[in-house]
MARRODO-158728 format. One record per atom (N, C-alpha, C, O): x, y, z; residue in three letters. Coordinates in steps of 0.001 Angstrom, whole numbers, padded with zeros to 6 digits, always signed. Layout:
BEGIN
XYZALA;...
This chain:
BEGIN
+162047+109009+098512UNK;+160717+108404+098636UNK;+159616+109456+098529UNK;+158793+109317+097625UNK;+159516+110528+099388UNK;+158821+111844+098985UNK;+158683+111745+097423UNK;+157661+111421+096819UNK;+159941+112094+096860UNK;+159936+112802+095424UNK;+158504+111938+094901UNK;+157360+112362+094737UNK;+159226+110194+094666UNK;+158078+109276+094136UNK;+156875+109736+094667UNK;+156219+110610+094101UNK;+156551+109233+095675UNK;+155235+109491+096448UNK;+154573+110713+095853UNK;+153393+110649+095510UNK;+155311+111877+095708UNK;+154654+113132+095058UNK;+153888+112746+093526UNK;+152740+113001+093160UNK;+155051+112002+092772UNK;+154885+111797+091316UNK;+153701+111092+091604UNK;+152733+111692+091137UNK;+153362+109931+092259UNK;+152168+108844+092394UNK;+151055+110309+092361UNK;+150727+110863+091312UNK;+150698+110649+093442UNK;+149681+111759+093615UNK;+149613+112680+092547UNK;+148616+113399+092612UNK;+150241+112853+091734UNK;+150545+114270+090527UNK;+150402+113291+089381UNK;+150739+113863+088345UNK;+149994+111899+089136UNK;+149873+111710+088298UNK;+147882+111692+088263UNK;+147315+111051+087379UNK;+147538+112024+088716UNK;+146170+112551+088895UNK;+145667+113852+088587UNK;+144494+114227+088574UNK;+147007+114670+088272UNK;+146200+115602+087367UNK;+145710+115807+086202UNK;+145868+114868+085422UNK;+145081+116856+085746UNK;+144385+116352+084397UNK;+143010+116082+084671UNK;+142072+116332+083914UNK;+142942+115511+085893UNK;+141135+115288+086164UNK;+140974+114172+085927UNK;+139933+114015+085288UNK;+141857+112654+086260UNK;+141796+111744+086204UNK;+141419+111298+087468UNK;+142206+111489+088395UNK;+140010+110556+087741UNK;+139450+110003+089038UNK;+139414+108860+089040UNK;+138494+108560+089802UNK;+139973+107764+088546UNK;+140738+106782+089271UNK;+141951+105749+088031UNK;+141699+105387+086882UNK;+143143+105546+088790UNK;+143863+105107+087762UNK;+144349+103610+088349UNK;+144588+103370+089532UNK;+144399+103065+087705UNK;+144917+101687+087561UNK;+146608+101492+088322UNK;+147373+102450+088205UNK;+147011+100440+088947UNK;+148272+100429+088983UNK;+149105+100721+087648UNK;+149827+101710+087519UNK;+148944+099889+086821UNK;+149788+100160+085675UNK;+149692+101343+085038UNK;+150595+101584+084236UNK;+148629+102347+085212UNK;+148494+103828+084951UNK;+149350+104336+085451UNK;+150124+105013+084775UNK;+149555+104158+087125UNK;+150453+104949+087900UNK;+152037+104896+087423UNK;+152840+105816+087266UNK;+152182+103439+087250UNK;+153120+102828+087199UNK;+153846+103862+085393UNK;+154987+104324+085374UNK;+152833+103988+084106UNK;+153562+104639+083311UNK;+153343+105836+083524UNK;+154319+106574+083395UNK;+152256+106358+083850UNK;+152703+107545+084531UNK;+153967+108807+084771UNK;+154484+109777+084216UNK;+154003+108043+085931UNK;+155430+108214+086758UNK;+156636+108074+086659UNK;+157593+108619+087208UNK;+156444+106676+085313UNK;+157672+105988+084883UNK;+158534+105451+086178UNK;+159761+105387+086258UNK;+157438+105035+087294UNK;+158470+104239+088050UNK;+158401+102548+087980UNK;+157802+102232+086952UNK;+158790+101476+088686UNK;+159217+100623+088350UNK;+157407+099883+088916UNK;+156772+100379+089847UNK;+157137+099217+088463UNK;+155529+098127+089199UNK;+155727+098420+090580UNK;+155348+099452+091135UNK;+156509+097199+091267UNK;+156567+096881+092189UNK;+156506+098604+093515UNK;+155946+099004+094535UNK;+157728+099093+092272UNK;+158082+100804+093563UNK;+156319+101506+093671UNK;+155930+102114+094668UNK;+155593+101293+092639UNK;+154780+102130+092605UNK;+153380+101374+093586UNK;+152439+101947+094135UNK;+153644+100212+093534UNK;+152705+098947+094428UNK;+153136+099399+095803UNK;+152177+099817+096452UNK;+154098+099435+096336UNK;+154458+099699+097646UNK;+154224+100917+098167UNK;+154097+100969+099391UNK;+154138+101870+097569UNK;+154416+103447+097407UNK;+152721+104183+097881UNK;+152417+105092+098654UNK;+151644+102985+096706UNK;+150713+103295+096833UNK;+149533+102933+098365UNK;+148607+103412+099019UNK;+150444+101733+098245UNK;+150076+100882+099488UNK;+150268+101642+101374UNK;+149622+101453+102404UNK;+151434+102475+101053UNK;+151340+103034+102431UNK;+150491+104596+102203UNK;+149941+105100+103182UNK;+150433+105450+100535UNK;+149395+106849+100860UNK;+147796+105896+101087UNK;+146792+106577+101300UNK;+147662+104491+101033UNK;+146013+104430+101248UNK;+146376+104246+102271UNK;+145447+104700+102938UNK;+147209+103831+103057UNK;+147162+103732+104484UNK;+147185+104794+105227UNK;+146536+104858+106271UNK;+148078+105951+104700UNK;+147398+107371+105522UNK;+146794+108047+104705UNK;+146983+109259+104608UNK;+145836+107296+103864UNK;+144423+107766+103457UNK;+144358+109155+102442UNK;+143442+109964+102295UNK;+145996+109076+101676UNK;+145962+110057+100624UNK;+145651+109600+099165UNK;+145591+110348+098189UNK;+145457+108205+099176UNK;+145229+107610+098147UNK;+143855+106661+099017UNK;+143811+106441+100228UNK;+142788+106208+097927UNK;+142011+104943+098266UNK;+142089+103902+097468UNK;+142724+104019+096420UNK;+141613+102973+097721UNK;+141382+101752+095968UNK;+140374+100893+096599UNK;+140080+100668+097773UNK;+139733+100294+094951UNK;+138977+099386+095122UNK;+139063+098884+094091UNK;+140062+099082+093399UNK;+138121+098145+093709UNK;+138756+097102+092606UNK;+138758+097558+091400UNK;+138971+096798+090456UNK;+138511+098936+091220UNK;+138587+099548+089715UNK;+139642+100025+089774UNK;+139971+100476+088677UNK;+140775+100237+090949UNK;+142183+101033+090731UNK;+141674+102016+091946UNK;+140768+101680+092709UNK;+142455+103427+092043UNK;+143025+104092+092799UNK;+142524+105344+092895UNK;+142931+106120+092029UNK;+141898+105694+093548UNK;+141618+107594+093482UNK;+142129+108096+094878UNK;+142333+107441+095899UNK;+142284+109480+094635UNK;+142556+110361+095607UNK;+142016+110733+096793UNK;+140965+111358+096654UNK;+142513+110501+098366UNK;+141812+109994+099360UNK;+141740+111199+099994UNK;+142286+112281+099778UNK;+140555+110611+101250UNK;+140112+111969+101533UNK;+140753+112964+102540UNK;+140347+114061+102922UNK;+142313+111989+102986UNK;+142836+112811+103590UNK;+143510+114209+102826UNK;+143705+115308+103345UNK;+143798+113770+101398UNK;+144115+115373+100911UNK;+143736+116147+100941UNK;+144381+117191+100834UNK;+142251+116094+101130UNK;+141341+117422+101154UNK;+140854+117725+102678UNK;+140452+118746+103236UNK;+141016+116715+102997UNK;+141231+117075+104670UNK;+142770+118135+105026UNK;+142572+119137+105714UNK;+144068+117884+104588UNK;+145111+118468+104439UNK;+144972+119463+103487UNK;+145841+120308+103703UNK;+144166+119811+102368UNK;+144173+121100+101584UNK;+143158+121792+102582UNK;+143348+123008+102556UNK;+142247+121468+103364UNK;+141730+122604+104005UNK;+142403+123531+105301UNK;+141823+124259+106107UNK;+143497+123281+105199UNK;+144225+123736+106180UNK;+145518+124929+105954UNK;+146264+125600+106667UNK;+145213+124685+104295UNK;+145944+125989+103295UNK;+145352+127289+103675UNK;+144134+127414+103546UNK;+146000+128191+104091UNK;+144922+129271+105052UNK;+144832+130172+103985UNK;+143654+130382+103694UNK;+145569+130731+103352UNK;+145613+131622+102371UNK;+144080+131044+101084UNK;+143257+131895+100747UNK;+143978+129709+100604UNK;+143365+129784+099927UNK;+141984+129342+100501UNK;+140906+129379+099908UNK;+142201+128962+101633UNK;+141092+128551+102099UNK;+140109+130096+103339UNK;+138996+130158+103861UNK;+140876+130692+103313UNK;+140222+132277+104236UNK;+139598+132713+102457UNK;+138375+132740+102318UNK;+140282+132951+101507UNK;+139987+133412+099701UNK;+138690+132575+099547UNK;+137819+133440+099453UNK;+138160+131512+099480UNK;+137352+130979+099353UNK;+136515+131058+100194UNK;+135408+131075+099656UNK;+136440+131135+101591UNK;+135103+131364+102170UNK;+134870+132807+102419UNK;+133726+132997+102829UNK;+135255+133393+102357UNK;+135768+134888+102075UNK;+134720+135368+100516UNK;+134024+136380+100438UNK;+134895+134324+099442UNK;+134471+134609+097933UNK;+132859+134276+098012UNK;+131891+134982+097727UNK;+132963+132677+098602UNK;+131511+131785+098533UNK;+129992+133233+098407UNK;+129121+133337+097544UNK;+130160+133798+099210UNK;+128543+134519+098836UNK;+128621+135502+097969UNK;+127587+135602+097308UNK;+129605+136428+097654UNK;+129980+136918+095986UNK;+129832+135648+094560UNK;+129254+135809+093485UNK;+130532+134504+095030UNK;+130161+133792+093734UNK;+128173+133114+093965UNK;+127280+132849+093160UNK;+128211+133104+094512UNK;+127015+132618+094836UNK;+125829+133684+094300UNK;+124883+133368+093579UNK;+126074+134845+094760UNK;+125093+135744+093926UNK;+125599+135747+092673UNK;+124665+135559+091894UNK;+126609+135866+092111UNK;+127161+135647+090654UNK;+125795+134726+090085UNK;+124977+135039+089220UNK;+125903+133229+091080UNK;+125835+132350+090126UNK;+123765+132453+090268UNK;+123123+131771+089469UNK;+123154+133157+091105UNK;+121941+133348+090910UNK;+121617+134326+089980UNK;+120650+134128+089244UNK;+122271+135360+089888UNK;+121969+136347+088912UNK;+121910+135510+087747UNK;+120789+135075+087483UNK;+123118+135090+086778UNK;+123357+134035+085487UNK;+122985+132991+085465UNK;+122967+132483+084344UNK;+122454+132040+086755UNK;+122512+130263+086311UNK;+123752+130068+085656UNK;+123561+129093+084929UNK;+124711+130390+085538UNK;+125466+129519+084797UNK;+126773+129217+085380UNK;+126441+128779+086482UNK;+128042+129176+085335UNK;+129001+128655+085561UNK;+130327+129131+085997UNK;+131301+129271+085258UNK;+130275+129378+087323UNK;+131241+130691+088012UNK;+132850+129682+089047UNK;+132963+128668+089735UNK;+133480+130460+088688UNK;+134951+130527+089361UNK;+135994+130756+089705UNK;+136758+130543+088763UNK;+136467+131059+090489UNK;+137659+131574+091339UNK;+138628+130781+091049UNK;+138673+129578+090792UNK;+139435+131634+091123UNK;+140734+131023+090896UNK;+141929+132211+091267UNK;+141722+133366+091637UNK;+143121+131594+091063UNK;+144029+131960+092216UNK;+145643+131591+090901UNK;+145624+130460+090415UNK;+146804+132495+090473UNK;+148104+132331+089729UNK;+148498+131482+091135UNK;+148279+131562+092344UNK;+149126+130733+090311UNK;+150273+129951+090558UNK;+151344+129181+089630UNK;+151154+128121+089033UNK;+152412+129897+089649UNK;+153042+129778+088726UNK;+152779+130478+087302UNK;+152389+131644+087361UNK;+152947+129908+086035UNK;+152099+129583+084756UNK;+150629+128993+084830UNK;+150076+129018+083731UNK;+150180+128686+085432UNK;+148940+128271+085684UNK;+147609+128903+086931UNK;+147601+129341+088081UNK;+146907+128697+086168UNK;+145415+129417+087081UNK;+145410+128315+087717UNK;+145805+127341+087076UNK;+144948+128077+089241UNK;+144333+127317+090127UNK;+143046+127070+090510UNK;+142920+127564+091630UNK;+142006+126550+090151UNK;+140988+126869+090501UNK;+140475+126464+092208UNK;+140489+125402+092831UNK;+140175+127424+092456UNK;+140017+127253+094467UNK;+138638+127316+094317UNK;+138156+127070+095422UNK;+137554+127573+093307UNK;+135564+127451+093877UNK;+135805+127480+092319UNK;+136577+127910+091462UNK;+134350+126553+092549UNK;+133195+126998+091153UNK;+132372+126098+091670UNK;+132604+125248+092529UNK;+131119+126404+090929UNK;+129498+126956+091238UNK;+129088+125975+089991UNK;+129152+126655+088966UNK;+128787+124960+089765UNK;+128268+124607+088361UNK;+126878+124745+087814UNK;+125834+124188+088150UNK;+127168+125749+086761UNK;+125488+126018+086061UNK;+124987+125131+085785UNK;+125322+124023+086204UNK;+123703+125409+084727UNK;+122767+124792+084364UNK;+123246+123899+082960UNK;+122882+122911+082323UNK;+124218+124857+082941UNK;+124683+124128+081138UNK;+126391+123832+081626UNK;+127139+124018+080666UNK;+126932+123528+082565UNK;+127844+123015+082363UNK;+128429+121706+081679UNK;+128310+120664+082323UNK;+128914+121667+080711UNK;+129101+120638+079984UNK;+130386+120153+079135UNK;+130618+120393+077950UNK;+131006+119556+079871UNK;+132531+119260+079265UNK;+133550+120360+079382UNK;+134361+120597+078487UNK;+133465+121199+080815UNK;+134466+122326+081066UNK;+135542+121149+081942UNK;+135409+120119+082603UNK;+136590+121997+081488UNK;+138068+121062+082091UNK;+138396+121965+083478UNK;+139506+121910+084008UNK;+137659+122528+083832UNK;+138205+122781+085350UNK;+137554+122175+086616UNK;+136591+121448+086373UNK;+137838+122307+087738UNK;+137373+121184+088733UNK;+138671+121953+089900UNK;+139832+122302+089689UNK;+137942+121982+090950UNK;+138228+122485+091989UNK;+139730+121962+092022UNK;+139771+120923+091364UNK;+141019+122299+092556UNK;+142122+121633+092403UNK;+142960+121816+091527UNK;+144164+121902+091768UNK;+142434+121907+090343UNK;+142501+121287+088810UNK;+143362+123133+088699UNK;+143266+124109+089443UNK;+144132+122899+087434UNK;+144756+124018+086764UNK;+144807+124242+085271UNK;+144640+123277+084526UNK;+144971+125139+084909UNK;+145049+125235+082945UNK;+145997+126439+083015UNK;+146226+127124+084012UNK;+146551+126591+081681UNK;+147246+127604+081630UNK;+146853+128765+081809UNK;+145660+128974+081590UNK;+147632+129792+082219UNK;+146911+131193+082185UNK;+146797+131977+081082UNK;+146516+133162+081259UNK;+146967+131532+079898UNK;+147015+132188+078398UNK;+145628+131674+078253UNK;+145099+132682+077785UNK;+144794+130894+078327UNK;+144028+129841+077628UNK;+142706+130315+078748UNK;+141895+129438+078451UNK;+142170+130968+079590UNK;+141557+131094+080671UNK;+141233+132918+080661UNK;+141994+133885+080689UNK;+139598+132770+080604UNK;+139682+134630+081315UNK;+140204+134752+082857UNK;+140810+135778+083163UNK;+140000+133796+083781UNK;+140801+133792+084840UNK;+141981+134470+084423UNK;+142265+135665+084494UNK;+142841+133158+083821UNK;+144194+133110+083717UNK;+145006+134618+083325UNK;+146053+135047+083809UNK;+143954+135357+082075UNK;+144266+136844+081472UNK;+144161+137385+082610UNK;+145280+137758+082963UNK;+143259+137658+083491UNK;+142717+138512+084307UNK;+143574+138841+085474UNK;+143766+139970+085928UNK;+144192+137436+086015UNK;+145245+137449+086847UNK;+146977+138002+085803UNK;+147740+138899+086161UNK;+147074+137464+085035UNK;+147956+137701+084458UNK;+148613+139123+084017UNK;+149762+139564+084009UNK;+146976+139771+083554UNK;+147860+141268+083729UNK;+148076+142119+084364UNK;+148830+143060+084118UNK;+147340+141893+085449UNK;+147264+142916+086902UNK;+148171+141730+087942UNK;+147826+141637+089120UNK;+149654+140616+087261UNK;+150324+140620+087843UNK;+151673+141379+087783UNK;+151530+142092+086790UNK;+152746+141592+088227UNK;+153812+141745+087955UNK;+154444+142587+086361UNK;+153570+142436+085507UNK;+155113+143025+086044UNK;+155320+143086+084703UNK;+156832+142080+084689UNK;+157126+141386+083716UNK;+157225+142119+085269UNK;+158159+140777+085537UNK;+157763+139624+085427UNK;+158309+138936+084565UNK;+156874+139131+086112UNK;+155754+138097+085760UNK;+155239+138108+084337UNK;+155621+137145+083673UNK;+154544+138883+083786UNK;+153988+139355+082309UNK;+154989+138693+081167UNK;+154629+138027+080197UNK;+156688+139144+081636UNK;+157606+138929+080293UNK;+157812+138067+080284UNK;+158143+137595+079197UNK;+157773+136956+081784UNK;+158603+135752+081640UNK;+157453+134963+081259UNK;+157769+133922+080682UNK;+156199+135151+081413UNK;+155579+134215+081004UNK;+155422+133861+079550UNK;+155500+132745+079037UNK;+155058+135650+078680UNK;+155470+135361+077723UNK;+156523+135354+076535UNK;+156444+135532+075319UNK;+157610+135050+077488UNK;+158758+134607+076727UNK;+158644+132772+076363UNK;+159286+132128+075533UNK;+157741+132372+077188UNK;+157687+130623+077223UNK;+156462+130926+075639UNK;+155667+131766+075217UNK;+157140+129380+075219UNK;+156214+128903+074591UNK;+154621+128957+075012UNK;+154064+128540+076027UNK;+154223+129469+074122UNK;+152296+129288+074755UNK;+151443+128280+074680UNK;+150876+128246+073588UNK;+151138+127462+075403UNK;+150428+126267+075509UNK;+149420+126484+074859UNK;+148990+127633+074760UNK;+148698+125234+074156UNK;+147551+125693+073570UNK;+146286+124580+074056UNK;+146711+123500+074468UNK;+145160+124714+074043UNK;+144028+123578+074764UNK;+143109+123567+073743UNK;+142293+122646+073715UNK;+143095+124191+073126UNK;+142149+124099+071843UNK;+142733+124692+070415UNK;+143788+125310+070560UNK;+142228+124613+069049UNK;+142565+124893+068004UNK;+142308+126504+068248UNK;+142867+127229+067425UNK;+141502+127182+069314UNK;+141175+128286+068955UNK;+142347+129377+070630UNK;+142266+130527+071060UNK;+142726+128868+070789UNK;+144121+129001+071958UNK;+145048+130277+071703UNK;+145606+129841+070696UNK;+145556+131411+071872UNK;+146099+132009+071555UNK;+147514+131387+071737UNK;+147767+131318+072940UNK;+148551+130899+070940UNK;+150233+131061+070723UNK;+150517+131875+070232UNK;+151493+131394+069656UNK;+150463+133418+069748UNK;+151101+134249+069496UNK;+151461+135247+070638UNK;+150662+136076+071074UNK;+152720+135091+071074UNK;+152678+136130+072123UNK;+152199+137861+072176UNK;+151716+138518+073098UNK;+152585+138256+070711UNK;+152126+139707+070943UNK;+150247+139567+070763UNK;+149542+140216+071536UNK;+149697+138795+069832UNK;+148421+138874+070324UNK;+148180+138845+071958UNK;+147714+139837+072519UNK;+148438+137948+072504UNK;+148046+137544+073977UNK;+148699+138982+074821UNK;+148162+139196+075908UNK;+149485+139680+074519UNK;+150290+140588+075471UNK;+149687+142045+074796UNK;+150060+143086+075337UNK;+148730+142134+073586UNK;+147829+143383+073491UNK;+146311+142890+073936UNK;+145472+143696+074338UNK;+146079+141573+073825UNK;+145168+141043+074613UNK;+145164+141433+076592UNK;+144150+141752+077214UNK;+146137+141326+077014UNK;+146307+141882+078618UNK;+146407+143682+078494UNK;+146101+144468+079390UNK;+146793+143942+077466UNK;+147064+145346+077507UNK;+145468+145553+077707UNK;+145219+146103+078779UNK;+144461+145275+077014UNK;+143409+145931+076977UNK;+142058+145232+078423UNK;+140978+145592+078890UNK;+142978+144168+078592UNK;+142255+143766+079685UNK;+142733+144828+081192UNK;+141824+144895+082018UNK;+143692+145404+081465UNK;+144095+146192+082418UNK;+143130+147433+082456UNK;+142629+147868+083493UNK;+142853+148152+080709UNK;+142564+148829+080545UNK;+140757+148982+081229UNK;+140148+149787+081934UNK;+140495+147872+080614UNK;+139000+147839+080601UNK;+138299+147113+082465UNK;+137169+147197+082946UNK;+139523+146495+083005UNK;+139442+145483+084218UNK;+138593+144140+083637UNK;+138235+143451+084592UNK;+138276+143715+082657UNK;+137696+142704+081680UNK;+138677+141599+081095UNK;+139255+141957+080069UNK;+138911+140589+081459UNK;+139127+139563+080306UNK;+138173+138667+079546UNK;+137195+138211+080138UNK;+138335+138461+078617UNK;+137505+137450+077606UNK;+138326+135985+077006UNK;+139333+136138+076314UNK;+137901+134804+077273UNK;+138170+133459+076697UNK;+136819+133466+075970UNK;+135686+133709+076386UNK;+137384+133048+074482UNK;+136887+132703+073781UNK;+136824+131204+072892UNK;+137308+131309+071765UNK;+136509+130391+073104UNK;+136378+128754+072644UNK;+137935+128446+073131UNK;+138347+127405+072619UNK;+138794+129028+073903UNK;+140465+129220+073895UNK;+140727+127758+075127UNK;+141739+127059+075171UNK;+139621+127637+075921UNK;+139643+126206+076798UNK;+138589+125216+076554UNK;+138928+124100+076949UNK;+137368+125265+076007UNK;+136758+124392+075542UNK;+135968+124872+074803UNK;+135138+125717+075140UNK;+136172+124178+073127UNK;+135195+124635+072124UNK;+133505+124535+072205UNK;+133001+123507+072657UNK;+132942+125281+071898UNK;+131566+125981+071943UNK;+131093+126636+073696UNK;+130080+126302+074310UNK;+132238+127686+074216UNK;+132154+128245+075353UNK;+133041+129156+074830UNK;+133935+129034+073993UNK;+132516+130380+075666UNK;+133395+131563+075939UNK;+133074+131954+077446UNK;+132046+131763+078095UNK;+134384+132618+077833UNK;+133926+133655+079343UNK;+134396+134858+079561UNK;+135304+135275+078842UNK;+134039+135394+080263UNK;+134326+136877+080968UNK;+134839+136954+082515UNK;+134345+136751+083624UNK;+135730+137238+082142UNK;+136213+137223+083970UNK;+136858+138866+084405UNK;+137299+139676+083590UNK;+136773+139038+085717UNK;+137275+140092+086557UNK;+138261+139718+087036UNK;+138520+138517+086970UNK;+138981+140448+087561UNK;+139909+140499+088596UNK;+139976+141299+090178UNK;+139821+142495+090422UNK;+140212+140365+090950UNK;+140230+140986+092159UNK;+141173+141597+092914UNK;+142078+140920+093401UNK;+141102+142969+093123UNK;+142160+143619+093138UNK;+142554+144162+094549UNK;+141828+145041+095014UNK;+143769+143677+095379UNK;+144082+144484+096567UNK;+145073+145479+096311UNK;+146193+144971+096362UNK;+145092+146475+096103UNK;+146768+147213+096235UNK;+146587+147492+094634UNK;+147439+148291+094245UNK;+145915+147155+093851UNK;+146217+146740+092367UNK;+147159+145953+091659UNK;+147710+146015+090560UNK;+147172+144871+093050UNK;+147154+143538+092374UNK;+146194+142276+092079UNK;+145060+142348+092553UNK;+146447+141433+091537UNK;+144937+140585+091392UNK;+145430+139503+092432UNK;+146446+138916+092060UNK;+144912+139104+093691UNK;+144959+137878+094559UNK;+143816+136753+093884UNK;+143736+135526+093943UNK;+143115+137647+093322UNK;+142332+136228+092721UNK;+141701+136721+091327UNK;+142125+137829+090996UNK;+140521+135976+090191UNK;+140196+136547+089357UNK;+138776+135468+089651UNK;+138768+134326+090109UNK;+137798+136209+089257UNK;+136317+135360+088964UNK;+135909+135588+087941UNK;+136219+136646+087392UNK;+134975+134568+087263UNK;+134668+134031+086165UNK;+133492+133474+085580UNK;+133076+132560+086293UNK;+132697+133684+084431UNK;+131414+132945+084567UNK;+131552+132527+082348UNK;+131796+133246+081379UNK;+131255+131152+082504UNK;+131615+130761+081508UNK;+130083+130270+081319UNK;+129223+129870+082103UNK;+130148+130533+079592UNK;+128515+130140+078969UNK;+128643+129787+077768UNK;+129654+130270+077259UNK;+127790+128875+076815UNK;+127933+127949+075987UNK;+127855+129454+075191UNK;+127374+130493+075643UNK;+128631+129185+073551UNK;+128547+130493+072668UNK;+127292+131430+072742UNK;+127156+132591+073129UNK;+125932+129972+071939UNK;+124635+130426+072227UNK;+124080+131617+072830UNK;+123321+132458+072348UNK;+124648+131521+074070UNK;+123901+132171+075417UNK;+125008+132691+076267UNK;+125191+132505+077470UNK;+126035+133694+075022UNK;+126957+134480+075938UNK;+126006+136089+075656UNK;+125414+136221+074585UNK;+125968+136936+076453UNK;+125702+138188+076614UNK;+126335+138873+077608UNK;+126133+139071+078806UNK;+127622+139361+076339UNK;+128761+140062+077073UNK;+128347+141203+077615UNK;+129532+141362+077908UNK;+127782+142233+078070UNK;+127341+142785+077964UNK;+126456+142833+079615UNK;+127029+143490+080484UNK;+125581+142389+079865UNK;+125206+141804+080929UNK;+126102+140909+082315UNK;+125962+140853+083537UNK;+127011+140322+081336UNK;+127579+138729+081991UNK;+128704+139682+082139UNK;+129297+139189+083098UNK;+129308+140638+081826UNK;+130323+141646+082508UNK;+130446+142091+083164UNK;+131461+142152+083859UNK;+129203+142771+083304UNK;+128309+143917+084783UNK;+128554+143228+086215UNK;+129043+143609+087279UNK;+127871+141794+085647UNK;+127492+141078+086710UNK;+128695+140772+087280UNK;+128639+140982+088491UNK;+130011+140270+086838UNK;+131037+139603+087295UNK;+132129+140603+087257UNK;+133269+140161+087402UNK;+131971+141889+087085UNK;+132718+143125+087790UNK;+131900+143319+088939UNK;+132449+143951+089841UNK;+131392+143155+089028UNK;+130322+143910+090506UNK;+130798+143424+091593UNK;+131055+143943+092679UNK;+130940+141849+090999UNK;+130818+140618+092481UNK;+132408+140219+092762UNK;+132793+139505+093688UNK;+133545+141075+091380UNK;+134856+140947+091789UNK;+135052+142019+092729UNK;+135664+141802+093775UNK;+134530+143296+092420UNK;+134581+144173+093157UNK;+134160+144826+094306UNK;+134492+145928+094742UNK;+133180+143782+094852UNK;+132636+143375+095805UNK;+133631+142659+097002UNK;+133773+143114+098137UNK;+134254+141481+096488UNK;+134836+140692+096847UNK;+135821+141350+097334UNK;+135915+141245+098557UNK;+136829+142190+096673UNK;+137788+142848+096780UNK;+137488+143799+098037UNK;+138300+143806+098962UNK;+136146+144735+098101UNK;+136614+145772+099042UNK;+136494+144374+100526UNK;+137260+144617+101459UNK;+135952+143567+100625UNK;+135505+142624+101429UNK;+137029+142303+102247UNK;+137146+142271+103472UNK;+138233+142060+101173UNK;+139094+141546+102097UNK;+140032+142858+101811UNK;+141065+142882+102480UNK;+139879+143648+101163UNK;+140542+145138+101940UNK;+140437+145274+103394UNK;+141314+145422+104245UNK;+139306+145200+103473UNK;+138225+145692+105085UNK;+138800+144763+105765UNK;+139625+145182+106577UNK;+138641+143552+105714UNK;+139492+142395+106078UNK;+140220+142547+106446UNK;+140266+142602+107675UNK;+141402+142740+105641UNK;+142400+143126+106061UNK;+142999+144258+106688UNK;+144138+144053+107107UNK;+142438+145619+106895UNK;+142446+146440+107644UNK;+142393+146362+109120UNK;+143119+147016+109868UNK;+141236+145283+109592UNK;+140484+144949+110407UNK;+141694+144355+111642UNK;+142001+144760+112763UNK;+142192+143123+110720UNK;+143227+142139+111580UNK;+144149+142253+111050UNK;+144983+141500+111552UNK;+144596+142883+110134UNK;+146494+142480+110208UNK;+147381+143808+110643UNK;+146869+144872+110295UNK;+148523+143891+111290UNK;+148849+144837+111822UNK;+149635+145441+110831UNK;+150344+144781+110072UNK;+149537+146788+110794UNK;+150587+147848+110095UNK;+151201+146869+109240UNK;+151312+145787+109816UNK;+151740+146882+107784UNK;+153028+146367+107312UNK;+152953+145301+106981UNK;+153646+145014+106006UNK;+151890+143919+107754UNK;+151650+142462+106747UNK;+150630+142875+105595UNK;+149879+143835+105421UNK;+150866+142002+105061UNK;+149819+141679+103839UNK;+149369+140521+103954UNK;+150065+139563+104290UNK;+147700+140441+103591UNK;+147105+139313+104249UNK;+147576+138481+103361UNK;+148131+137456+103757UNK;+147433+138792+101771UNK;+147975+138269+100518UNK;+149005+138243+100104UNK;+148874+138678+098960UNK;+150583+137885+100355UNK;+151532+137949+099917UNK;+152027+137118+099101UNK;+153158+137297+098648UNK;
């Protein structure tokens, strides 16, 4: 019953805010009725809601995601680094966090020109396809690095990197420089620049500020979002110096 129940809730990713029974129902590929009953007890403990347009995601999940300590200390921990980010640029800043093959996004700040970006607090994309995603990706693991790109490379746009050795001299030079760049690679007529935040010289998180082609100035929009990763970073060094004893890691 779990397993289902999970599938019901996971068929909401993607950034779908409200689905129909029979959505859920192909979805999930479970049976009408299993998915009628299923849904009927998460609105009752308030992980699902409905009304007469179908079904969205209730507010007990986010009542239960604020209790994720790891990403939730990362985020209020980030909030006034992205926040000056997002006064310096006006435009369109976010944190995010590997998990798995995929970037997580834990904050963003929406600019002035945000317009048809596929991320959303919650929400994930691949980490090939994302300056997040680069940013975390090469200041993870080199174990991490091969297996990822040994997988097929997902693609989100016509302009997406699938070639693995592009994408893996692409991280080479992002280590080099502490810089990643998405280019139209998650939504066409945008590019971004992201940092990485580094404890130990690893990345626990990467930040990000995405701007319509027009009105990218790499150059500027780099400065700014190395400063405020590196900001961020000595923040939960100190942090962590402060309260954890000898030998934990606040970030593991």
């Amino acid at each position: 019953m779990l397993d289902k129940c999970l599938r019901i809730l996971r068929a909401f990713d993607g950034g779908a805010q409200q689905l129909r029974l029979s959505d859920l129902a192909r979805r999930t590929s479970l049976p009408l009725s299993t998915v009628h009953r299923l849904a009927n007890s998460l609105v009752e403990q308030r992980l699902l809601a409905q009304d007469d347009g179908g079904y969205q995601l209730g507010i007990g999940l986010f009542e239960l995601s604020s209790l994720v300590s790891v990403e939730q200390e990362l985020r209020v921990a980030a909030r006034p680094f992205l926040q000056d980010l997002f006064m310096a640029t006006h435009e369109t800043v976010h944190l995010g966090v590997r998990e798995g093959a995929d970037v997580v996004y834990v904050e963003k700040i929406h600019g002035h020109s945000d317009l048809g970006l596929p991320s959303r607090v919650g929400g994930r994309l691949p980490l090939g396809c994302t300056g997040i995603g680069k940013a975390l990706l090469a200041f993870s693991g080199e174990e991490v690095r091969a297996e990822y790109l040994q997988r097929p490379l997902r693609a989100i746009t016509n302009k997406s990197i699938v070639d693995p050795e592009r994408l893996e001299r692409e991280l080479a030079e992002v280590r080099a420089t502490g810089l990643a760049f998405e280019r139209e690679e998650a939504t066409l007529g945008r590019e971004c620049v992201a940092a990485p935040v580094l404890v130990q010289g690893v990345a626990v998180a990467a930040m990000s500020i995405s701007v319509p082609v027009s009105a990218y100035r790499m150059p500027q929009l780099a400065a700014a979002v190395k400063t405020s990763a590196l900001g961020l970073a000595r923040h939960l060094r100190t942090a962590r110096e402060r309260r954890q004893p000898p030998g934990e890691e606040m970030f593991g």
